[in-house]
C-alpha positions in Angstrom: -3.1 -8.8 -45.6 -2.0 -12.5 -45.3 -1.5 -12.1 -41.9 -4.7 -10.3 -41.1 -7.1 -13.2 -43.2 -5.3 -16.0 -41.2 -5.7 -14.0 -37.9 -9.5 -13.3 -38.9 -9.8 -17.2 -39.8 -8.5 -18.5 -36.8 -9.5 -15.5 -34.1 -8.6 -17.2 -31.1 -11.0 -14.7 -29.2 -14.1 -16.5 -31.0 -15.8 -19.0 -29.1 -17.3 -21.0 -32.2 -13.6 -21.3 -33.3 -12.4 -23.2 -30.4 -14.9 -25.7 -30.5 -14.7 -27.3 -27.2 -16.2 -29.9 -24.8 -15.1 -32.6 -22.8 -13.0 -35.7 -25.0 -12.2 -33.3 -27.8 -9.3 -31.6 -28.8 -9.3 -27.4 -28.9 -8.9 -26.2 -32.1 -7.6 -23.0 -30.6 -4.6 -24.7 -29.3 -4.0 -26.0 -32.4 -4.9 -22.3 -34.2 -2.0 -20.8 -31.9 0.4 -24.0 -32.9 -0.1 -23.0 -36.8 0.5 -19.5 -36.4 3.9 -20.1 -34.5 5.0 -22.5 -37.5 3.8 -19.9 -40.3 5.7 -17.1 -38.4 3.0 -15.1 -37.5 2.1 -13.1 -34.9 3.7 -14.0 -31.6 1.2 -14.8 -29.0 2.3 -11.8 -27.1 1.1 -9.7 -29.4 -2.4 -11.2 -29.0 -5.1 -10.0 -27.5 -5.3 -13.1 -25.3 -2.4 -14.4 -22.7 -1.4 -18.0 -22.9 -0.5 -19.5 -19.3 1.0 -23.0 -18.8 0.3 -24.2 -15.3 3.5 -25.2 -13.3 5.4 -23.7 -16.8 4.7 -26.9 -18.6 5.1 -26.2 -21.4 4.2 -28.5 -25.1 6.9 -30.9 -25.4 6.2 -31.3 -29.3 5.5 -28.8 -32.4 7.2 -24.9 -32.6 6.4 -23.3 -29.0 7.1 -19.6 -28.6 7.3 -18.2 -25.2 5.7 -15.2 -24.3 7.6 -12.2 -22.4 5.4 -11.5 -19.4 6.5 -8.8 -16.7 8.7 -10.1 -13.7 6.8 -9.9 -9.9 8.8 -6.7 -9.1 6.8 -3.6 -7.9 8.2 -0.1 -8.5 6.5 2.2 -6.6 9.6 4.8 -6.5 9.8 7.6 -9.1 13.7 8.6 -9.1 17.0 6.1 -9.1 20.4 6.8 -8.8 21.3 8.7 -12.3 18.2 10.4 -13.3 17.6 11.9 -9.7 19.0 15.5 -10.0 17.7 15.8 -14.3 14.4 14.8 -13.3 14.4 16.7 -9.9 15.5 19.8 -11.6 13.1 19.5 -14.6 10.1 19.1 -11.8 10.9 21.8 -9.9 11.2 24.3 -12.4 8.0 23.3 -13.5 6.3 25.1 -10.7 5.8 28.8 -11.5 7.5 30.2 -9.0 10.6 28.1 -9.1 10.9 29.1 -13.1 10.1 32.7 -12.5 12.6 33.0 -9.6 15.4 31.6 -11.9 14.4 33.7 -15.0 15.3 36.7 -12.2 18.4 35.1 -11.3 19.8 34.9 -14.8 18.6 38.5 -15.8 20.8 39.8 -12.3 23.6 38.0 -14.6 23.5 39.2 -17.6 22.6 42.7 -17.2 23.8 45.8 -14.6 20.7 45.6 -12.2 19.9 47.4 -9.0 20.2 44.5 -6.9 23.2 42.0 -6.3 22.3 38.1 -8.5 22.9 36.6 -4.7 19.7 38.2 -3.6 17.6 35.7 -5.9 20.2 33.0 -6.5 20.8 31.9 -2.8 16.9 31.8 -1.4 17.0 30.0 -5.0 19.2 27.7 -4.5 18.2 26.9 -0.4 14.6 26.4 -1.7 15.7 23.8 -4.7 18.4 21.9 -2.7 15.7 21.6 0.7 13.3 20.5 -1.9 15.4 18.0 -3.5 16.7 16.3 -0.2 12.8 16.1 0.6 11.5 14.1 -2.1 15.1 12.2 -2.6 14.2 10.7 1.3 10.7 10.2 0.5 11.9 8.6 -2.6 14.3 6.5 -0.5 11.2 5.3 2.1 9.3 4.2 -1.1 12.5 2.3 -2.7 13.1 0.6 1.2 9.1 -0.2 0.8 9.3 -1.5 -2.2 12.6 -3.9 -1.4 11.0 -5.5 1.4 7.7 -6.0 -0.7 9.4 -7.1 -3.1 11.7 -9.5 -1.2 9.0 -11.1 1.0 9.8 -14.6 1.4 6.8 -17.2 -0.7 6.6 -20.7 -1.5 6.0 -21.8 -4.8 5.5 -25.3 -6.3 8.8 -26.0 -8.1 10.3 -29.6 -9.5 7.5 -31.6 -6.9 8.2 -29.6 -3.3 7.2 -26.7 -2.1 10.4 -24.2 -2.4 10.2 -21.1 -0.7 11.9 -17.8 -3.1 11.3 -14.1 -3.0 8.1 -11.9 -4.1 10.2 -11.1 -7.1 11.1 -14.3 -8.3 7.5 -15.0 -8.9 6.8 -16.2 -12.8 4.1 -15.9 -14.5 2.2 -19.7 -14.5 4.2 -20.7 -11.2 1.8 -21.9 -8.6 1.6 -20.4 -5.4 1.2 -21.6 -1.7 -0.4 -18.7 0.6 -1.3 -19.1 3.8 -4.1 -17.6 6.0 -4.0 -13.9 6.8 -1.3 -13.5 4.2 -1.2 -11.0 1.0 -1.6 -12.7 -2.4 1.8 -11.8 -4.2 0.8 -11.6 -7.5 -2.8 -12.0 -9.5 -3.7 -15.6 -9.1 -6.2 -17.9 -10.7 -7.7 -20.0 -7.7 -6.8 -24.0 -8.0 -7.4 -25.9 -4.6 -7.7 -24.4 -1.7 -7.9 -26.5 1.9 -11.5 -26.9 1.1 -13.0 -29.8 -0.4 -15.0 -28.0 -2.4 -12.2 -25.5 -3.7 -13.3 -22.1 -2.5 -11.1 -19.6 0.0 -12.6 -16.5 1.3 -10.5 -13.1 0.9 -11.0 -9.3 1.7 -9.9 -6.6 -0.2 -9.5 -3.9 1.9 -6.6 -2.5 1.2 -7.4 -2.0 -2.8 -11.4 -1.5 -2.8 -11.9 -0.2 1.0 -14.0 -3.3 1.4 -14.0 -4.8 4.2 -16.5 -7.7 4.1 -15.4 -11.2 3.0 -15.5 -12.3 -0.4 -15.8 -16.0 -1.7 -13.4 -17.4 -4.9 -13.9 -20.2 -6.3 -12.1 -22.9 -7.9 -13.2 -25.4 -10.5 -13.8 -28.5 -10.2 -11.2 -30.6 -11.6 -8.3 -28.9 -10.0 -10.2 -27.9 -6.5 -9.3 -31.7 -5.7 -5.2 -30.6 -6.7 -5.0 -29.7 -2.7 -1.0 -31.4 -2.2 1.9 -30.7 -3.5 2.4 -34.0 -5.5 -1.2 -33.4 -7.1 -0.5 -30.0 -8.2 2.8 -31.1 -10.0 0.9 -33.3 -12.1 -1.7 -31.0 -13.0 -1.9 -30.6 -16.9 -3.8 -27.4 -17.8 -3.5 -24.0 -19.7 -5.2 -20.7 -18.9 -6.1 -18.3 -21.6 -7.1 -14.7 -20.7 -7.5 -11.5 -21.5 -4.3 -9.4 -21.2 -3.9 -7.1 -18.5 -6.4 -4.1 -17.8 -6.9 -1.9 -14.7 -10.1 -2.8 -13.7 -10.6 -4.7 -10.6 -13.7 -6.5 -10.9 -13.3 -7.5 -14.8 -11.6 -10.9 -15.5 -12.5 -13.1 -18.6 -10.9 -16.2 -19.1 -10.6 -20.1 -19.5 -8.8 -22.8 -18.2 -8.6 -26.3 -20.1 -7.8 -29.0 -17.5 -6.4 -32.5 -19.0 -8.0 -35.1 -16.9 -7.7 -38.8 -18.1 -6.8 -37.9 -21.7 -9.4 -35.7 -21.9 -9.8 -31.7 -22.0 -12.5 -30.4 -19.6 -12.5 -26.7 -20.3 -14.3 -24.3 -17.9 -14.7 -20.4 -17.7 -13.5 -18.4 -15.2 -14.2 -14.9 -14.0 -13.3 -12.4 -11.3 -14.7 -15.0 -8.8 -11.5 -17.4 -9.5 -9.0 -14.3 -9.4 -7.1 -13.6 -6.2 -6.0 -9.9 -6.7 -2.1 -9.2 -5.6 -2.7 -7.3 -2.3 -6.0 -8.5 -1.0 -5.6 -11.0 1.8 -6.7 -14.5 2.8 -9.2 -14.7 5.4 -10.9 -18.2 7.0 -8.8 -20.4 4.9 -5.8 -22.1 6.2 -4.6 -22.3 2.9 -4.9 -22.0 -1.4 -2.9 -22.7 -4.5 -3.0 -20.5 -7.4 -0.8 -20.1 -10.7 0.2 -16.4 -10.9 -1.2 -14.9 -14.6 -0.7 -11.4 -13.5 2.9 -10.1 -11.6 4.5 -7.1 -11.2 3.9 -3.8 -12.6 0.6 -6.4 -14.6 -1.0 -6.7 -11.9 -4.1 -5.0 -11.4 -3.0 -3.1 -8.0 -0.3 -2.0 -9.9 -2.5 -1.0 -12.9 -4.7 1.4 -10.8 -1.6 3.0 -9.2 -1.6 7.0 -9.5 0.8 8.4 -11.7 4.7 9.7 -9.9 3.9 13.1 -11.0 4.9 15.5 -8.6 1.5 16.4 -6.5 0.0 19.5 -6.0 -1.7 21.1 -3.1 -4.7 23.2 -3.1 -3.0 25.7 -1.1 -0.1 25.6 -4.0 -2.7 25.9 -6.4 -4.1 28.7 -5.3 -0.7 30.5 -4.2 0.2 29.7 -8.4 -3.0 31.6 -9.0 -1.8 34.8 -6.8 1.2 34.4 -8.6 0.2 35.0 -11.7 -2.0 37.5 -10.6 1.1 39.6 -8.9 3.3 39.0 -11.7 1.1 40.6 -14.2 1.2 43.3 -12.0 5.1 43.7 -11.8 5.1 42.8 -15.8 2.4 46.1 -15.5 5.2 48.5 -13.1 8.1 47.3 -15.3 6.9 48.7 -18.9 5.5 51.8 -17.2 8.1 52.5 -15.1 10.0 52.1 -18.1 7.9 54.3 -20.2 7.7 57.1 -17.8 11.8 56.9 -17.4 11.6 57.8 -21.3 9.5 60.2 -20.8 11.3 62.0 -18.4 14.3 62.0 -20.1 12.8 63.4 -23.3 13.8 66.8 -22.8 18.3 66.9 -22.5 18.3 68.6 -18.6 16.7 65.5 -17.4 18.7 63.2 -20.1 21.2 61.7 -17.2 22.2 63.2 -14.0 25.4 64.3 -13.1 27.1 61.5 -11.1 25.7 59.0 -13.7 27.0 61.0 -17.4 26.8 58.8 -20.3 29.9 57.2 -22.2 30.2 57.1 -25.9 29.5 53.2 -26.2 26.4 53.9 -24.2 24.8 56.8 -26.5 25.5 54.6 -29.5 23.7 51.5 -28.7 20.1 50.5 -30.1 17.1 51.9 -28.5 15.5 48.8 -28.7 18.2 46.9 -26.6 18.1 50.2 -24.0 14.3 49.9 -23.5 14.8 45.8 -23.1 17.3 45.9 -20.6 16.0 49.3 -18.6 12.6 47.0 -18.5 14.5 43.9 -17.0 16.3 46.9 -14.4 12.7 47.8 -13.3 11.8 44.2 -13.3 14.2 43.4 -11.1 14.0 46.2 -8.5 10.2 45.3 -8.4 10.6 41.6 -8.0 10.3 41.9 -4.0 6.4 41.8 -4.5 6.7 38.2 -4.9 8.4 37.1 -1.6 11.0 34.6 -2.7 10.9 34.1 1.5 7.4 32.5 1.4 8.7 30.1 -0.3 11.4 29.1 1.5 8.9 29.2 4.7 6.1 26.7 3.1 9.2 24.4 2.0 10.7 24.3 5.6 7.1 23.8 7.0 6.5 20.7 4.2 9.5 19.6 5.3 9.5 19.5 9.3 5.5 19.2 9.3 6.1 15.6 7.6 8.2 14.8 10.9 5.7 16.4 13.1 2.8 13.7 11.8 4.9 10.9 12.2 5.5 12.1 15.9 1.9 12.8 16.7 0.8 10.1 19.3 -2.9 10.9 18.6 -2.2 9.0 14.8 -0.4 6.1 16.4 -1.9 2.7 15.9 -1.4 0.7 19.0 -2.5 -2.7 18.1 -0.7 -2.7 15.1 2.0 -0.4 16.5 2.2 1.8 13.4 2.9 5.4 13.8 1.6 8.0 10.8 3.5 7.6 7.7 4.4 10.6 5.5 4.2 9.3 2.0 4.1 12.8 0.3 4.9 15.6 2.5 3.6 18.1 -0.8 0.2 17.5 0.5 0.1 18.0 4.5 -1.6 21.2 4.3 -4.5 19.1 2.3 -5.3 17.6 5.7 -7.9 18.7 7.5 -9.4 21.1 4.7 -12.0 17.9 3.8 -14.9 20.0 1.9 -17.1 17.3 0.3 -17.8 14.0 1.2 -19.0 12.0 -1.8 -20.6 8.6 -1.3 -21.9 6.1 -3.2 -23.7 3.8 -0.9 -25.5 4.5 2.2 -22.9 2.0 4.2 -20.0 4.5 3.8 -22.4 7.1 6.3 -24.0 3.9 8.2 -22.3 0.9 10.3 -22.7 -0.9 7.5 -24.8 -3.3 9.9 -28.0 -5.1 8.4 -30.9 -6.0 10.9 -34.0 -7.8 9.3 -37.2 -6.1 10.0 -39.7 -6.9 7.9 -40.9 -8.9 5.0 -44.3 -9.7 2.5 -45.1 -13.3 2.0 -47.7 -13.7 -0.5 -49.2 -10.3 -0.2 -49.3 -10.4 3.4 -47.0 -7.8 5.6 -44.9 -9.5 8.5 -42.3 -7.9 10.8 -40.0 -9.9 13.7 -40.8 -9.4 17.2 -38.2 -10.7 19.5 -37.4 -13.6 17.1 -40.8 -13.9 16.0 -42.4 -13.4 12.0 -45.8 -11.9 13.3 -48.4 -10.1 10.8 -48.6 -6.6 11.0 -51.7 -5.5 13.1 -50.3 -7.9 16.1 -48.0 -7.3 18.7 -46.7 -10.4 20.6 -48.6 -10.1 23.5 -52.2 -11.0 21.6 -49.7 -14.5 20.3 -49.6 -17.0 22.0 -46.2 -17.6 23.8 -45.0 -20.8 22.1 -45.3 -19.8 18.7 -41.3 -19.4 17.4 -41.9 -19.0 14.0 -45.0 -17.9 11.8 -48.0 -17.3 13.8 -50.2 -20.0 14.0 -53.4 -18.5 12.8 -51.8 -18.2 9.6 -50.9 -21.9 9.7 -53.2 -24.7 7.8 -55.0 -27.3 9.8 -52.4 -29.1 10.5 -51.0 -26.3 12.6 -47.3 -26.4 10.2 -46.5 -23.2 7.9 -48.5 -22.7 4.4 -46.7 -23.6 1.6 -46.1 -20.2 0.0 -44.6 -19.2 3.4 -42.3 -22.2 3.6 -41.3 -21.8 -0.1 -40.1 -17.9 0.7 -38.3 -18.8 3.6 -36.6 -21.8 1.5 -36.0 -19.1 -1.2 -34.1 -16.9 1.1 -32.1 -19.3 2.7 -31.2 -20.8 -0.3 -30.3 -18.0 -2.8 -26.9 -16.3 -1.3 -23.4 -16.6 -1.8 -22.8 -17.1 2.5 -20.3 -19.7 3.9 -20.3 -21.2 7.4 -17.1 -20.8 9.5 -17.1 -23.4 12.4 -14.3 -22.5 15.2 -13.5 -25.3 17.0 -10.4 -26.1 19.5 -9.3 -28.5 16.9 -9.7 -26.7 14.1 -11.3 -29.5 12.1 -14.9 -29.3 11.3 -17.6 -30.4 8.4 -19.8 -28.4 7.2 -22.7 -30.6 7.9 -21.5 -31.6 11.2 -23.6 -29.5 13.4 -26.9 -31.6 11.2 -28.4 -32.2 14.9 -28.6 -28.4 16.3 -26.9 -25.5 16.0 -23.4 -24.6 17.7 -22.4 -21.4 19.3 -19.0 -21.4 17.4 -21.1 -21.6 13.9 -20.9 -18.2 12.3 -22.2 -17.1 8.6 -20.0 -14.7 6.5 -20.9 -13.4 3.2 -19.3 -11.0 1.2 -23.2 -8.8 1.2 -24.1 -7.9 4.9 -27.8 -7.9 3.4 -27.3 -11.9 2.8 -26.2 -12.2 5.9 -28.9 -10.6 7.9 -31.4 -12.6 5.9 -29.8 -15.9 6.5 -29.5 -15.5 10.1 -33.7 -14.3 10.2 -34.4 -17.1 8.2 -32.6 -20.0 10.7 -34.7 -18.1 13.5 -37.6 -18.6 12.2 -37.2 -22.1 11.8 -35.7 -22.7 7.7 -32.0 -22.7 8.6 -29.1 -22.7 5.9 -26.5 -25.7 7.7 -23.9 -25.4 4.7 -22.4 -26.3 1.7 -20.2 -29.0 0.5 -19.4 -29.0 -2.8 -22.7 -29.0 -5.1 -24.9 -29.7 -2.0 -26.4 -27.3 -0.1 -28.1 -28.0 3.3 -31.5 -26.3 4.7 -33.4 -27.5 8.0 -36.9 -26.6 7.2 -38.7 -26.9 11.1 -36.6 -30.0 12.1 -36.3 -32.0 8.6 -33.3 -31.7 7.2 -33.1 -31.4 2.8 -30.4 -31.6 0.6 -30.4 -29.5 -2.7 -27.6 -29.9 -5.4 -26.3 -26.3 -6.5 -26.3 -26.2 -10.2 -25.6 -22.9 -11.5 -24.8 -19.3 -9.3 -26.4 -15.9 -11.7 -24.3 -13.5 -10.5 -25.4 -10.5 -9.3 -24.4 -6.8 -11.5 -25.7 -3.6 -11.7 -27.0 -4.0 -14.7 -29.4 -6.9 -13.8 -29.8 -5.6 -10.0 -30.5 -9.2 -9.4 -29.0 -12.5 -8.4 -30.5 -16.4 -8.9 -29.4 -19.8 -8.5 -30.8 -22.9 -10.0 -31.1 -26.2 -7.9 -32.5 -29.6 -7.9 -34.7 -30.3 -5.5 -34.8 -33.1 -3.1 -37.8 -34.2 -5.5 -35.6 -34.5 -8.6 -37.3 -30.8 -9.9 -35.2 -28.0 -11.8 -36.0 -24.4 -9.9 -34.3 -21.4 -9.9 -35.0 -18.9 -7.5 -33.7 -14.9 -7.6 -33.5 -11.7 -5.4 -33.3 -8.5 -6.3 -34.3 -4.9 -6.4 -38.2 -4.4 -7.2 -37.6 -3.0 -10.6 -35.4 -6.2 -11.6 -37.8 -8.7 -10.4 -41.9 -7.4 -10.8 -41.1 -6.3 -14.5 -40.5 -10.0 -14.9 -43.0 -11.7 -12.7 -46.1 -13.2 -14.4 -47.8 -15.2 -10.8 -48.3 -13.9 -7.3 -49.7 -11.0 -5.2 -47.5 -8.3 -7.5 -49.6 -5.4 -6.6 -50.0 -5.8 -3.1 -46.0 -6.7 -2.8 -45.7 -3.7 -4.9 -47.4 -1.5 -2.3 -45.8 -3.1 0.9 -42.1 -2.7 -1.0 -42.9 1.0 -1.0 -43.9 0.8 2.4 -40.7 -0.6 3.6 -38.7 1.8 1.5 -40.4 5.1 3.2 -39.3 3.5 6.0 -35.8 3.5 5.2 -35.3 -0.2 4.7 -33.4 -1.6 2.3 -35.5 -3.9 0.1 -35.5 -6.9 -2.2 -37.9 -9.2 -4.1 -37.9 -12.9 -4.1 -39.4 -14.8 -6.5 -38.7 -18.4 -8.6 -39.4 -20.2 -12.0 -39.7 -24.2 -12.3 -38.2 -25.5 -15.4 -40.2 -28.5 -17.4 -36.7 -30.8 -18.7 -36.7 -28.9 -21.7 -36.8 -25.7 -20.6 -33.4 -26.9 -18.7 -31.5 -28.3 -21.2 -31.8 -25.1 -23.1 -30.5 -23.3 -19.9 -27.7 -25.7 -19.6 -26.9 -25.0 -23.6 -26.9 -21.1 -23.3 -24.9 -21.1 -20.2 -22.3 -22.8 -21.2 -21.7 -21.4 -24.4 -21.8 -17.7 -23.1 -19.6 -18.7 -20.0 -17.4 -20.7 -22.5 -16.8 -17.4 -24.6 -13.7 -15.0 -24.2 -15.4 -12.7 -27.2 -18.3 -10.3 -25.7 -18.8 -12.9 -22.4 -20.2 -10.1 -20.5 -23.2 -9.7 -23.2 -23.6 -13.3 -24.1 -24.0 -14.0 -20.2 -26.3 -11.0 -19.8 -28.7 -12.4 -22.8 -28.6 -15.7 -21.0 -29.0 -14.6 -17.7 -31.9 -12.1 -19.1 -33.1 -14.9 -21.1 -33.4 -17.4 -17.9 -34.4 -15.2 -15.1 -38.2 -14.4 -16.3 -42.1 -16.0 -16.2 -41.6 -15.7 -12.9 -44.0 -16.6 -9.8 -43.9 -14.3 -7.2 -42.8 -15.0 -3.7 -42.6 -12.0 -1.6 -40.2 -9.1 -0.3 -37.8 -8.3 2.5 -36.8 -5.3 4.5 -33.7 -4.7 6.1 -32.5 -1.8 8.3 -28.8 -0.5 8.0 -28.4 0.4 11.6 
């Protein structure tokens, strides 16, 4: 009970306990400190993982390490001594194996029709082909796992970058990976080659995404980007402890910076999964929270059950079916015998006469083990043979695939690899495809088409925003970007029509590769016009396709450096500082950020689906964008909603206030955010919709 009140006192999980901000001392560190010197619970046995960056650990007080998992991955299911117990005890879980043995050992024990060899030997062929199977398939996974496991990485160690297997990894040792390398274990982003911190990774290989994702680092160690930095780098990461779930992460990383403790939050946009890969960034450091069999990859791994087949499913079924059947022929053929020999002339034939220690056994016993006689003589209506055939076919079929140049991978020069041969005879019997977006049946490839600006219905022509009605012909020939009859007196865009196209450009997560022979390049370099090696990449393919409409029609998005992003609005270049990114969830269905302007104001602007966003919206054309968003959609575009709030300076330092607290929290984060983010993102004006076609 003791231990329960001081636990509930000091709940490290509860935000208002830790009582943080910048010059002040956590009182969670502090919390954790008393419970070590009372004896209570060890932090491992928290609900919360304590990471010391670099493994620098307090030098003063009690300190009790935690016991974390080592950077191993076992993917095998059998070693050395438990192969043939736990070989045996799977395959006599299969029906037929067990039955088949059940027939061998009555062949034993009683005086059957048939010889035991007849059932034993098919037995024992099927069992041992079996076994050297899945003990070489066991051996290809062990070999995988080695070399995974024994990949060389370079970790920041005593002030130099020292390079030690996979395996050696510890939990809080900070990483060095390099472009177009895996991440080795779960990683909390700290610098990356970037000024401002952020790397850009694709998780293919665990989510079947292929599109690039953007981390992000904070602030105070996204300028940690040498070696000699990093080992001076005082900070501690506290998160949740390990769960399955890829896109979950809730956390916090207090950073001592000048004798003071800057705490911020972190998410799943700082966490570098272990077997996702780095894309566009010549480099990152991260401290490892997450190895081995903890990491999330490892998590979601299936379990080393022995697989099924549906065609061995369905044989098991006939199985069962046939041997009720022969359970059926055994008792009557055993009743009938009976029968029979009821009357004494039919009692025993001649060449077969009874002996006294036969005529004085139990009747019972006589009727089991004439039953397990007919049992036996009937047990050719399961074909022991099949058996054998389908495990031969498993067996050679797993070579066959490997052969097959039709499943060889030239550029990569990878032939097909049999993982499990118990499931060849799944391939190619595909009966449902399920999806759950339409770019799993599409090209995944986004093409603006389309969009309402203040009520009024535009589509591109060639390049060209022109209202609905005109074709380009009836334009005249220099217009490149709204038509001009649209255009005030001045002959420049309206300013609901510049403010949607500043909205679009602006409210995205895309980054700005710039490939140049050098391989050195700013991100506001290019100010003076565009260059053919600049190239937007967004983890959305929507944001993308509305980024590259918007810079040709004349509002173009020229980068971001740090908390500065760059639009050219028709020539004139304008700076806006990035204050906060609302992430986008499927609860929401929407995304925002708030900037400053150039003119010192507070905005925020969001996208979204049509039933996130008009709900919510208090100013503009709703009705008519209403209509022209159904419009779109019958036409098989994929839509959102743009609109924006302005924020008096107290309406922002409330925002600031319940931001911080709900992105501070490691208690409920994902509800406090979404009561902020719900609590921000309404009284909205209006700005218009777009449509996009997935080719």
């Amino acid at each position: 009970m003791l231990r329960d009140s001081v636990r509930r006192q000091y709940d490290p999980l509860d935000p208002t306990a830790a009582g943080i901000h910048q010059g002040k001392k956590r009182f969670a560190r502090n919390t954790f400190a008393s419970l070590f010197l009372q004896g209570f619970d060890p932090p491992h046995q928290s609900d919360t993982r304590t990471v010391y960056i670099a493994n620098k650990f307090p030098q003063h007080g009690h300190y009790t390490p935690q016991r974390f998992a080592d950077n191993r991955i076992i993917s095998s299911k059998y070693t050395i001594w438990n192969f043939v117990p736990k070989n045996l005890f799977e395959q006599f879980r299969r029906i037929a194996n067990f039955y088949f043995l059940i027939i061998f050992l009555v062949q034993l024990m009683i005086d059957t029709p048939t010889s035991p060899i007849t059932s034993g030997l098919p037995l024992f062929f099927v069992i041992t082909v079996t076994a050297i199977k899945q003990g070489y398939e066991d051996w290809l996974r062990h070999n995988a796992d080695n070399e995974v496991n024994g990949a060389p990485v370079f970790v920041v160690r005593s002030g130099s970058l020292v390079q030690t297997r996979s395996k050696n990894i510890r939990v809080g040792d900070i990483v060095r990976v390099a472009k177009d390398e895996t991440f080795p274990a779960d990683l909390v982003l700290l610098s990356s080659d970037r000024v401002e911190g952020t790397c850009h990774i694709t998780t293919a290989s665990l989510d079947g995404e292929t599109n690039l994702k953007t981390h992000y680092s904070v602030p105070e160690t996204a300028v940690s980007q040498t070696v000699s930095r990093l080992e001076s780098l005082q900070g501690v990461v506290e998160c949740q402890q390990p769960e399955a779930d890829l896109y979950r992460f809730v956390g916090r990383i207090t950073v001592t910076h000048h004798g003071e403790e800057i705490v911020r939050p972190l998410g799943p946009e700082n966490l570098l999964l272990r077997g996702a890969r780095l894309k566009n960034t010549k480099e990152i450091f991260g401290v490892a929270v997450y190895t081995g069999m903890e990491s999330k990859m490892a998590l979601n791994y299936k379990c080393k059950s022995q697989k099924r087949s549906a065609v061995e499913k369905s044989m098991n079924t006939f199985l069962i079916i046939y041997l009720g059947i022969l359970l059926f022929e055994a008792i009557l053929s055993t009743i009938l015998k009976y029968a029979w020999q009821a009357e004494d002339k039919w009692n025993e034939p001649f060449y077969n006469q009874k002996t006294d220690k036969e005529r004085d056994r139990s009747q019972i016993w006589k009727f089991i083990t004439d039953f397990l006689a007919f049992l036996v003589l009937y047990n050719f209506i399961i074909p022991i043979s099949l058996y054998v055939t389908v495990e031969m076919q498993k067996f050679l079929g797993s070579f066959f695939i490997g052969w097959d140049l039709d499943l060889y991978h030239e550029e990569s020069d990878q032939k097909a690899q049999v993982n499990t041969s118990d499931l060849n005879e799944e391939l190619g019997q595909v009966e449902y495809v399920f999806t759950d977006k339409t770019g799993t049946l599409t090209e995944n490839e986004m093409q603006f088409r389309e969009c309402s600006i203040n009520g009024i219905k535009y589509q591109e022509i060639n390049g060209k925003l022109v209202p609905e009605g005109l074709t380009e012909d009836t334009l005249d020939g220099s217009i490149h970007c709204l038509v001009r009859i649209t255009w005030g007196p001045a002959g420049g865009p309206s300013h609901e029509e510049e403010l949607f196209l500043k909205a679009v450009s602006l409210c995205h997560t895309v980054q700005i590769s710039y490939d140049q022979p050098d391989g050195h390049a700013e991100p506001f370099s290019h100010i003076n016009g565009f260059s053919p090696q600049m190239e937007y990449y967004a983890s959305s393919p929507d944001e993308k396709a509305l980024v590259e409409a918007t810079k040709r029609m004349g509002v173009s998005f020229m980068g971001s450096r740090g908390e500065i992003m760059e639009v050219k609005t028709f020539g004139k270049a304008e700076k806006y500082k990035l204050l906060h990114v609302l992430e986008f969830d499927a609860n929401r269905r929407r995304m925002s950020v708030i900037l400053e302007t150039p003119a010192g104001e507070k905005m925020l602007f969001t996208k979204g689906a049509e039933s996130a966003i008009l709900p919510f919206s208090t100013s503009g054309e709703i009705d008519k964008t209403r209509v022209h968003v159904d419009e779109f959609a019958l036409k098989g575009l994929r839509t959102l909603v743009v609109a924006r709030r302005l924020f008096s300076a107290e309406e922002f330092a409330e925002v600031e206030r319940r931001l911080h607290e709900a992105r501070t929290a490691l208690h409920q984060r994902e509800e406090r955010l979404l009561q902020a983010f719900n609590n921000i993102e309404r009284d909205l004006e209006l700005l218009g919709a777009t449509g996009v076609e997935d080719k």
